[in-house]
C-alpha angles and dihedrals in degrees: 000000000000097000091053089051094052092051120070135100088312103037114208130203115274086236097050092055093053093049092057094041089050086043098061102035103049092012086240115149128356131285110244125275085258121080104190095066085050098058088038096063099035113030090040108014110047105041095051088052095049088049100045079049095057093036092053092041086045094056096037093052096043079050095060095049106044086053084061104038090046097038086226120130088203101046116120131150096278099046087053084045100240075124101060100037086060089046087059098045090059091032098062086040096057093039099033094026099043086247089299124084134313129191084004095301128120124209094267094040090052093041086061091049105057089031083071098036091057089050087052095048080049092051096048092043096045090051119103121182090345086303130108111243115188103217094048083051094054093042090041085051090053098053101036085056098052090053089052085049108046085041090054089054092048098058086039085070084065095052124094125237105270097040076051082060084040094054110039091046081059097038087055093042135247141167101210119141093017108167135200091241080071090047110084101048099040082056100046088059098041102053095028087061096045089049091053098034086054086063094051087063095096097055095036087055083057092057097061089062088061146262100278091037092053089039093054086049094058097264109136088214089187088070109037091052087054095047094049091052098057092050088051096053090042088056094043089051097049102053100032091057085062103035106029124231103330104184126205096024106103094034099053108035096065095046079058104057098036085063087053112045101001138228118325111116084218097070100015093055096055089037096050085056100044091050091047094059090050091045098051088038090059093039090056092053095048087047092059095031104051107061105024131237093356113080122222120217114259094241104066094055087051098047089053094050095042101054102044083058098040080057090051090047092052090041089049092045103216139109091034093059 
């Protein structure tokens, strides 16, 4: 995270950037003479990077759950629609709301919403006989997801040229202009998930073994499964009103690291989130390095580098069997 603030159209000294870091933070030491670097790396920097970090550790994390709780190697939070319900929500507020507020929301605020509402259309369609069945919940996700998205292109023929640009750089992901005022909620959720979610392993690790197998050994899988999901949506919601629709994230990252370490939620869940910060941070530096000084959305680097791997996983034949 240092070093990628420390890289950008000014690059600053590695040790620079960690005295004004410190600095703020602990109050230790004293910011440069310059003020500019300081704000630089403060006030624009660091922010962007914290953020891409808790956005990258949210989705991995929600990835690697949903895979569990659906029983489905390929389940994310786009493919359940919490994604595209978000997508709907900014996207009415910066073509109906003139990219401020309406009804009193903003865009983050509306992205969260219908990031919710399209989780609880999930739940209510994915239920069968009061009980969670995984393959209604994936079905459920899928359809869900189409009607938020025909419904958002729909609402994008009413938008203007440039809240079309507006749109389209959300709908792909980034995490320019991130301030510390988004910060602390988007932490507290994100930790405190994590956190929650960590303590789950045990009994995710039970769920792999089968309903009838997790059932027979005292797990009410109706309402884990309940339980998880909300947490999930709660986490997707979180970090996609703030960052936009990231794709492949979740998705990848957990493959990854179950290749690597293997199954068990009590290693696989941390470490999903801890790989997923790196990899966003990294993707972020590669979206405002590569083509200077023009950005590219988020979404596009992560889609090139998702699907070339998602190829090489089919082609290796392990971790979807």
């Amino acid at each position: 995270m240092l070093v990628a603030v420390s890289i950008g159209a000014v690059n600053v000294p590695l040790g620079v950037v960690w005295r004004i870091v410190l600095h703020h933070v602990t109050g230790i030491g004293r910011v440069p003479d310059d003020i500019a670097v300081d704000q630089i790396v403060w006030t624009f920097r660091t922010p962007r990077v914290v953020l891409a970090a808790l956005v990258g550790a949210g989705l991995a994390l929600s990835g690697a759950v949903l895979q569990t709780v659906v029983a489905n190697p390929l389940a994310d939070p786009i493919v359940l629609g919490f994604s595209y319900g978000a997508t709907l929500g900014a996207v009415v507020v910066i073509t109906l709301g003139g990219g401020t507020a309406l009804l009193g929301l903003g865009v983050s605020a509306a992205a969260f919403v219908g990031s919710v509402l399209a989780g609880a259309l999930v739940f209510w369609l994915g239920r069968r006989r009061g009980r969670m069945a995984p393959t209604r919940l994936i079905l459920a996700g899928v359809a869900v997801g189409y009607v938020f998205l025909s419904a958002t292109s729909y609402v994008q023929l009413q938008a203007t040229p440039t809240e079309l640009r507006t749109v389209m750089f959300w709908m792909l992901g980034s995490v320019a202009g991130a301030q510390w005022h988004q910060l602390p909620a988007v932490t507290v959720v994100v930790v405190g998930c994590t956190v929650l979610l960590a303590m789950f392993g045990r009994r995710l690790n039970v769920l792999l073994a089968g309903d009838e197998t997790a059932t027979s050994l005292g797990t009410d899988v109706n309402r884990l499964r309940t339980v998880l999901l909300l947490l999930s949506a709660l986490l997707t919601g979180a970090v996609i009103a703030v960052a936009g629709s990231i794709g492949f994230v979740g998705l990848m990252i957990p493959h990854l690291v179950r290749l690597t370490v293997g199954a068990d939620h009590r290693r696989l869940l941390p470490l999903s989130a801890l790989l997923g910060a790196v990899y966003l941070v990294l993707v972020d530096l590669l979206s405002r390095t590569l083509n200077r000084p023009n950005e590219l959305p988020l979404g596009i680097l992560t889609a090139l580098l998702g699907a070339p791997f998602f190829l090489w996983l089919l082609r290796r034949n392990k971790g979807l069997d």
